[in-house]
mmCIF file as gemmi writes it, N, C-alpha and C atoms, coordinates in Angstrom:
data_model
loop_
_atom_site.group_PDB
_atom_site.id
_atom_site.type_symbol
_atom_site.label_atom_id
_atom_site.label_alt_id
_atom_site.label_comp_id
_atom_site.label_asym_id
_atom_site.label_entity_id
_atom_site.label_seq_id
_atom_site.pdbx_PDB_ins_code
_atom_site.Cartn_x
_atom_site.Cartn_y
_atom_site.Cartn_z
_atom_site.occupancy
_atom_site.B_iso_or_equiv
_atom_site.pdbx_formal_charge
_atom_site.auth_seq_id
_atom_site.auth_asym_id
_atom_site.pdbx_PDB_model_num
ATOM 1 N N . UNK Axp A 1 ? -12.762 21.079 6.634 1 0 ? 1 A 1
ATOM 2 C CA . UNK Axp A 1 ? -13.113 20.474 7.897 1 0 ? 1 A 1
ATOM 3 C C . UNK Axp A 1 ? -13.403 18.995 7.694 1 0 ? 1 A 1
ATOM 4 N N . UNK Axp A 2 ? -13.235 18.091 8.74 1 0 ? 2 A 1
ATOM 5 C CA . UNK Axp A 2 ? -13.635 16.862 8.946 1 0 ? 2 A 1
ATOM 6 C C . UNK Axp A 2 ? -14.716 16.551 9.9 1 0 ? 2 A 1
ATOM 7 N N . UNK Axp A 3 ? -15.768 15.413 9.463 1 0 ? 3 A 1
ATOM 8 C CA . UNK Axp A 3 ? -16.593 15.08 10.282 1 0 ? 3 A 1
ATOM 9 C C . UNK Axp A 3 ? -16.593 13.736 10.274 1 0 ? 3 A 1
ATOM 10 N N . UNK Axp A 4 ? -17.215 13.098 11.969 1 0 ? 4 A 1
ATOM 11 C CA . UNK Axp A 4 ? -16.686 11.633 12.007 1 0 ? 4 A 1
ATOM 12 C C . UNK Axp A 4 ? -18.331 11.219 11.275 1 0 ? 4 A 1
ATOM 13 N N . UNK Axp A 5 ? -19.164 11.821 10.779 1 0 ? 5 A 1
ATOM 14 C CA . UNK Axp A 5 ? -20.389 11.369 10.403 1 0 ? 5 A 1
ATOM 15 C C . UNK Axp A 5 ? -21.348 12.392 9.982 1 0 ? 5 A 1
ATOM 16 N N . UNK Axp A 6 ? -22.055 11.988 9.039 1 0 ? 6 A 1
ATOM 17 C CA . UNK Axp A 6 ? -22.95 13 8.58 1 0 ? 6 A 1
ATOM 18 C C . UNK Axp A 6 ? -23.888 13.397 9.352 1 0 ? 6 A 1
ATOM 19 N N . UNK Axp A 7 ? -24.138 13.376 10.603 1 0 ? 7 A 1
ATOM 20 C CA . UNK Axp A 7 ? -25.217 14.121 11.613 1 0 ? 7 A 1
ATOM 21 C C . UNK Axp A 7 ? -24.238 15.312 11.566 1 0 ? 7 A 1
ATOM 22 N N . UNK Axp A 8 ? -22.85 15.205 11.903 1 0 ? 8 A 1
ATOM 23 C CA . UNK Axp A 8 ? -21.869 16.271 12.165 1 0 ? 8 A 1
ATOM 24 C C . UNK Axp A 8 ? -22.308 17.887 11.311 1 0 ? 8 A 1
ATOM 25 N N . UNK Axp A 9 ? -22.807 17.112 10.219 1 0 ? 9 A 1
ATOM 26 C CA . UNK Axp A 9 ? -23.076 18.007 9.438 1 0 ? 9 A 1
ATOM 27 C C . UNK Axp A 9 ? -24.274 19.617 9.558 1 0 ? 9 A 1
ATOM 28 N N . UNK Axp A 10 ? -25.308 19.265 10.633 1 0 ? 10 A 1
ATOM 29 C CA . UNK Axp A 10 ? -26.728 19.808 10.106 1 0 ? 10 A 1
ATOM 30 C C . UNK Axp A 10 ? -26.494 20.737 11.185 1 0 ? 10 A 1
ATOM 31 N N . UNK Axp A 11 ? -26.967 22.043 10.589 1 0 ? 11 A 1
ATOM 32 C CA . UNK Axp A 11 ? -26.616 23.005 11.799 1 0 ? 11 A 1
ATOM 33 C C . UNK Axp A 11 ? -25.643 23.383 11.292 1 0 ? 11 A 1
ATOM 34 N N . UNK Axp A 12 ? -25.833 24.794 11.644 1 0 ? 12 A 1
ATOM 35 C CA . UNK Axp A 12 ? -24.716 26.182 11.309 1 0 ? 12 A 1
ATOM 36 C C . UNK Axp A 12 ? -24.558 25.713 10.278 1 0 ? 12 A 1
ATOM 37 N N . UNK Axp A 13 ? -25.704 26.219 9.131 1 0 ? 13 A 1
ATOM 38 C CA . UNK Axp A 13 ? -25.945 26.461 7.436 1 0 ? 13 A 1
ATOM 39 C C . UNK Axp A 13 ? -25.36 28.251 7.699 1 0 ? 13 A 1
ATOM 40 N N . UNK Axp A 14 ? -24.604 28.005 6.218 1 0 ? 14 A 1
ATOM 41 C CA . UNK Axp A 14 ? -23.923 28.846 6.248 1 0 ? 14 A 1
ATOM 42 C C . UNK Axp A 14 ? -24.631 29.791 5.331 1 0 ? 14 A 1
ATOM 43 N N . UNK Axp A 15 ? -24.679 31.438 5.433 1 0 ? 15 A 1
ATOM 44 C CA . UNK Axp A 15 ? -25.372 32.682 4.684 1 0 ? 15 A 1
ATOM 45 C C . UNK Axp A 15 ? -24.147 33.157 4.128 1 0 ? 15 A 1
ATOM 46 N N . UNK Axp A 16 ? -24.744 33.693 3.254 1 0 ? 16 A 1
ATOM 47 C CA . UNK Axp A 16 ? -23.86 34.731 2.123 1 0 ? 16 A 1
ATOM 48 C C . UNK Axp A 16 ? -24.762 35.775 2.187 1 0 ? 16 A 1
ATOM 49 N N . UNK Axp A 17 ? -23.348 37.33 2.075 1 0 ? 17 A 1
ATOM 50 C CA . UNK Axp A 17 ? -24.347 38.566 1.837 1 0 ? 17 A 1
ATOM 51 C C . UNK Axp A 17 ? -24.256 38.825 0.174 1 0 ? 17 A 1
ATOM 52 N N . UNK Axp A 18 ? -25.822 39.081 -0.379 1 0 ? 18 A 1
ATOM 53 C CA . UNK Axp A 18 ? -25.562 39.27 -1.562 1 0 ? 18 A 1
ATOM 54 C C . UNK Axp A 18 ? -24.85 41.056 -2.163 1 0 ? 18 A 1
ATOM 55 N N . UNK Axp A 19 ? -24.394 40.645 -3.312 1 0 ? 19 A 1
ATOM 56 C CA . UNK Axp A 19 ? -23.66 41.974 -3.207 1 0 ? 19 A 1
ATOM 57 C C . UNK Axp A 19 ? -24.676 43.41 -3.751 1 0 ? 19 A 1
ATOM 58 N N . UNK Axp A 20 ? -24.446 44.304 -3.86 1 0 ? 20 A 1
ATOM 59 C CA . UNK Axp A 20 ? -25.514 45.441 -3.678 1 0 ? 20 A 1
ATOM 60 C C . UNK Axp A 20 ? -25.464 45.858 -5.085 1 0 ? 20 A 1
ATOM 61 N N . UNK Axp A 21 ? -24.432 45.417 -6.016 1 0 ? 21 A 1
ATOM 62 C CA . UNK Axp A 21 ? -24.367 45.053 -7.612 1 0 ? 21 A 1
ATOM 63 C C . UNK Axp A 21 ? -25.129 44.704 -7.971 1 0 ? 21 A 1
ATOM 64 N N . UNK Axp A 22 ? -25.564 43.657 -7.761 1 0 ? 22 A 1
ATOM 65 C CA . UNK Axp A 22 ? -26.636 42.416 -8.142 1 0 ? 22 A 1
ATOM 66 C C . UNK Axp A 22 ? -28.007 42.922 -7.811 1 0 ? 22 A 1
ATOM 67 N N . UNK Axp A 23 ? -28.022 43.121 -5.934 1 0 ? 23 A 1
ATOM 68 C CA . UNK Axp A 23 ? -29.749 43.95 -5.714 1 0 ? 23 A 1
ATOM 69 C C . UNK Axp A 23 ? -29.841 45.299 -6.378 1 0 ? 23 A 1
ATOM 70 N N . UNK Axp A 24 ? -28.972 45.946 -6.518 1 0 ? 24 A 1
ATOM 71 C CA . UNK Axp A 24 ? -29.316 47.154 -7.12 1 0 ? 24 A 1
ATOM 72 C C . UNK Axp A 24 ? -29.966 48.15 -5.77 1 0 ? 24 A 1
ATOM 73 N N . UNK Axp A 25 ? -29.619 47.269 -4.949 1 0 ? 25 A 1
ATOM 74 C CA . UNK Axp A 25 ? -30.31 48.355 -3.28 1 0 ? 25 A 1
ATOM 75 C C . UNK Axp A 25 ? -29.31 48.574 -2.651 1 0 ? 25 A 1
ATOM 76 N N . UNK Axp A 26 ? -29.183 49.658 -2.358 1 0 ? 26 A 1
ATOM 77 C CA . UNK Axp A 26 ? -27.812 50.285 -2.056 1 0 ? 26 A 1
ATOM 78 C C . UNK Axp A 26 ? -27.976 50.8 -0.321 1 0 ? 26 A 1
ATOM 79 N N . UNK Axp A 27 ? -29.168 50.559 0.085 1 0 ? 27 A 1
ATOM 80 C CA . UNK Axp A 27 ? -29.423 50.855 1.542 1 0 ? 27 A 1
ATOM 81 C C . UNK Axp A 27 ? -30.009 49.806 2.275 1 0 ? 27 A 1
ATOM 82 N N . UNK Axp A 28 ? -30.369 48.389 1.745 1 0 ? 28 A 1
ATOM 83 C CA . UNK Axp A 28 ? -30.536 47.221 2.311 1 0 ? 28 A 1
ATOM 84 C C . UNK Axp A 28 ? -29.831 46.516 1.857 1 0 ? 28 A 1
ATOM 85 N N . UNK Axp A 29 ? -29.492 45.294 3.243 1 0 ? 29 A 1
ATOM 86 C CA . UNK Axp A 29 ? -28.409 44.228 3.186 1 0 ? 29 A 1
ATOM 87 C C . UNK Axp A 29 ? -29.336 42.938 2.688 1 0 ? 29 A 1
ATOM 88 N N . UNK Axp A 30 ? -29.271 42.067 1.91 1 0 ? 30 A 1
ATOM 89 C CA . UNK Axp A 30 ? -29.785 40.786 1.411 1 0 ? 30 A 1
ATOM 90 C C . UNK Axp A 30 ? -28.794 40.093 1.55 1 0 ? 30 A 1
ATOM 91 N N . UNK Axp A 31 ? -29.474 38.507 2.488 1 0 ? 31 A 1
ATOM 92 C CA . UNK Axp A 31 ? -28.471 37.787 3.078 1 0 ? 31 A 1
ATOM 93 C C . UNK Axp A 31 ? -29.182 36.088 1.923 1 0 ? 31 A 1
ATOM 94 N N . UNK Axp A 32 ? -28.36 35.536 2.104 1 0 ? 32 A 1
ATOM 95 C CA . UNK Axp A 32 ? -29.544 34.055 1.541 1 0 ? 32 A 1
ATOM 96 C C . UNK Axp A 32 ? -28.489 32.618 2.384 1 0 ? 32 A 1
ATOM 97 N N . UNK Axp A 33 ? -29.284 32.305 2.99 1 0 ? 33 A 1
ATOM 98 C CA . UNK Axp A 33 ? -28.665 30.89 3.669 1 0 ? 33 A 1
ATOM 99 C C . UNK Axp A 33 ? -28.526 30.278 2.67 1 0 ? 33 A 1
ATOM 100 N N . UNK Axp A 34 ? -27.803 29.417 2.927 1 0 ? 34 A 1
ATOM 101 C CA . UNK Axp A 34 ? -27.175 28.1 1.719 1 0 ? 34 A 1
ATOM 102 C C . UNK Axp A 34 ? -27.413 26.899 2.191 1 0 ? 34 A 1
ATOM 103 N N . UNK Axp A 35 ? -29.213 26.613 2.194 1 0 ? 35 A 1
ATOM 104 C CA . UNK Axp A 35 ? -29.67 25.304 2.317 1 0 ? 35 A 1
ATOM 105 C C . UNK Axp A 35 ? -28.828 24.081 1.877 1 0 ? 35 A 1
ATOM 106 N N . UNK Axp A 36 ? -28.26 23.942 0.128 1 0 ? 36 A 1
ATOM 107 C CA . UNK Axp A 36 ? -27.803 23.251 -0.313 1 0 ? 36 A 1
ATOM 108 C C . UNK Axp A 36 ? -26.792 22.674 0.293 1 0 ? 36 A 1
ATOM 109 N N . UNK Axp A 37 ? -25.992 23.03 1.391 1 0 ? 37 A 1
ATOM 110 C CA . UNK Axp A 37 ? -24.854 22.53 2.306 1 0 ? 37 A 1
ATOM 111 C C . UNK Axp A 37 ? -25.194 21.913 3.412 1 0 ? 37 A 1
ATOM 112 N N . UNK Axp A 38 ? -26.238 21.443 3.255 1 0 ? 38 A 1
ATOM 113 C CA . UNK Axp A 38 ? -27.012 20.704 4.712 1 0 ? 38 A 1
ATOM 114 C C . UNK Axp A 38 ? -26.708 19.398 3.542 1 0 ? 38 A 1
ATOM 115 N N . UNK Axp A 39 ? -26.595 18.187 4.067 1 0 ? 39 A 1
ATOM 116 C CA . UNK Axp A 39 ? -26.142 16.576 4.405 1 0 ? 39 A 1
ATOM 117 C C . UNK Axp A 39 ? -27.193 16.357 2.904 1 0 ? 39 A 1
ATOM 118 N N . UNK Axp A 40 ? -28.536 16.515 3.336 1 0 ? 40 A 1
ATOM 119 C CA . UNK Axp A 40 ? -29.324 16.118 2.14 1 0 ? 40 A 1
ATOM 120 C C . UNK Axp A 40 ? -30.127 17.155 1.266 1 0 ? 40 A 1
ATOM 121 N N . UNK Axp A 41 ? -29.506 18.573 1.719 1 0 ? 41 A 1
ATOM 122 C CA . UNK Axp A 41 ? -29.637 19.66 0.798 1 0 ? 41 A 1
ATOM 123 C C . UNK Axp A 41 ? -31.021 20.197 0.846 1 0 ? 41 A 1
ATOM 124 N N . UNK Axp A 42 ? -31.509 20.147 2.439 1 0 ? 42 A 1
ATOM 125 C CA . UNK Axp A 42 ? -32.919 20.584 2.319 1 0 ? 42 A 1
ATOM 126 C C . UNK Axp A 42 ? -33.202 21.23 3.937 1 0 ? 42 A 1
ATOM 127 N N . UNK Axp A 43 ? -33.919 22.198 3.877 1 0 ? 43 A 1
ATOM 128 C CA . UNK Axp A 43 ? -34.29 22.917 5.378 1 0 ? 43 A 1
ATOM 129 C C . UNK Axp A 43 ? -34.668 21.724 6.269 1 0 ? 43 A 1
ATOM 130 N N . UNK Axp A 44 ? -35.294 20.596 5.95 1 0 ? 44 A 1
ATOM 131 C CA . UNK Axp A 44 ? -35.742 19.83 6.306 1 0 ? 44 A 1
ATOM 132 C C . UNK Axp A 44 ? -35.042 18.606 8.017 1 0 ? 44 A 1
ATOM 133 N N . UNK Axp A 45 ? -33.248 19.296 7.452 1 0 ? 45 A 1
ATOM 134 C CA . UNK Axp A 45 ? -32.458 18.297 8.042 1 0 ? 45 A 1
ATOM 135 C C . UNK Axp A 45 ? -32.671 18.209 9.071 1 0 ? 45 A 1
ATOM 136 N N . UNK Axp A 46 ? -32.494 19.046 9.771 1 0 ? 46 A 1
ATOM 137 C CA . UNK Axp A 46 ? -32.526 19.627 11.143 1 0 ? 46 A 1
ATOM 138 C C . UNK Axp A 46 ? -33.336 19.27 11.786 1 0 ? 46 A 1
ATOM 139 N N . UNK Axp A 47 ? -35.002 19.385 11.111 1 0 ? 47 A 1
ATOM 140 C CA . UNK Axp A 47 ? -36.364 18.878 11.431 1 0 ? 47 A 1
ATOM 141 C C . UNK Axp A 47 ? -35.614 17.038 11.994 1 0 ? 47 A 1
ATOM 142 N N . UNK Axp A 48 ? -35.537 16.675 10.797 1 0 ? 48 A 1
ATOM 143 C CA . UNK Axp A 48 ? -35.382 14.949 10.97 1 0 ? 48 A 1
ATOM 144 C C . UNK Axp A 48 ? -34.086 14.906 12.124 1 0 ? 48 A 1
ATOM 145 N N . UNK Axp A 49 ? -33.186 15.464 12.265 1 0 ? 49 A 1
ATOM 146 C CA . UNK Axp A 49 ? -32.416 15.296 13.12 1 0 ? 49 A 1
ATOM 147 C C . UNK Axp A 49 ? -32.838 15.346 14.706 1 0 ? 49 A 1
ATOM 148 N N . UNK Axp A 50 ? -33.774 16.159 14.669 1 0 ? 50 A 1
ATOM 149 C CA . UNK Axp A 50 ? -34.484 16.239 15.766 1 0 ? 50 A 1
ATOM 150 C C . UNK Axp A 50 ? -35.18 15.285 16.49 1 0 ? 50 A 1
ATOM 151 N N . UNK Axp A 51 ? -36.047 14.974 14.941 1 0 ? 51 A 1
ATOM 152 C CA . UNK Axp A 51 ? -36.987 13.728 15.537 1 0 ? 51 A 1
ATOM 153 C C . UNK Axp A 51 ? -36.191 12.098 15.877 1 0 ? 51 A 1
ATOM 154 N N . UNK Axp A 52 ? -35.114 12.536 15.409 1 0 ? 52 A 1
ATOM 155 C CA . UNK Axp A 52 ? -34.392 10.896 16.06 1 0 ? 52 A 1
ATOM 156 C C . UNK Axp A 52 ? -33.828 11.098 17.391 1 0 ? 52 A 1
């Protein structure tokens, strides 16, 4: 994808389901957002995007 600017960016952080290999739980789903794909790699973005 292309963005004309890094605001484009923040919002709709993307989750992964972890696999049931790894949890070893075979009747719950474990999801983990992927903070690291936000603009400056922190929950935080969104906050500051706001406040401007």
């Amino acid at each position: 994808m292309k963005y004309n600017n890094v605001l484009e960016l923040i919002g709709n952080t993307p989750i992964i389901k972890i696999d049931d290999d790894i949890t070893k739980l075979k009747h719950i789903e474990i999801w983990a957002k992927c903070e690291l794909f936000n603009p400056f790699g922190s929950v935080k973005d969104r906050t500051a995007l706001r406040d401007f």
